[in-house]
C-alpha positions, 0 to 999 in steps of 0.5 A: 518496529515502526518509530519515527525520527526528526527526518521522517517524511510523514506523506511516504511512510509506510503507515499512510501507503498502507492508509491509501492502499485500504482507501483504494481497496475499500472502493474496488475490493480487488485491485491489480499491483500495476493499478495500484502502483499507478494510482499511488504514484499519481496520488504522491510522487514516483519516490512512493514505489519504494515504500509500496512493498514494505507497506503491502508487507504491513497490511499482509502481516496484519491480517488486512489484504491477500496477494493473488499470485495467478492475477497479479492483485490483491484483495482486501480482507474483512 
């Protein structure tokens, strides 16, 4: 369960990755996983690569993007 705590850093957490990396997505529609963790440290700080994954894990569960195993990227779902 996402719950939130008195030390939660609001800009890293897992909700707002999974936000940017709809935001990305919604203007490429594809997009390379080395793309993404580029834009997304640009955007944030490198202390973003650790919550890429279980943001992407997120997104996966809810239905919202696929992974591409052969290209290496993924894909927003409509």
């Amino acid at each position: 369960m996402l719950q939130p705590h008195k030390f939660l850093n609001v800009e890293l957490c897992v909700l707002n990755i999974a936000k940017d990396v709809i935001l990305l997505l919604q203007t490429a529609q594809s997009i390379e996983y080395s793309d993404l963790v580029s834009h997304l440290v640009q955007r944030h700080d490198k202390k973003v690569q650790e919550m890429i994954i279980p943001a992407l894990n997120f997104l996966f569960l809810v239905g919202k993007i696929t992974y591409h195993r052969d290209i290496d990227s993924i894909e927003l779902l409509q």
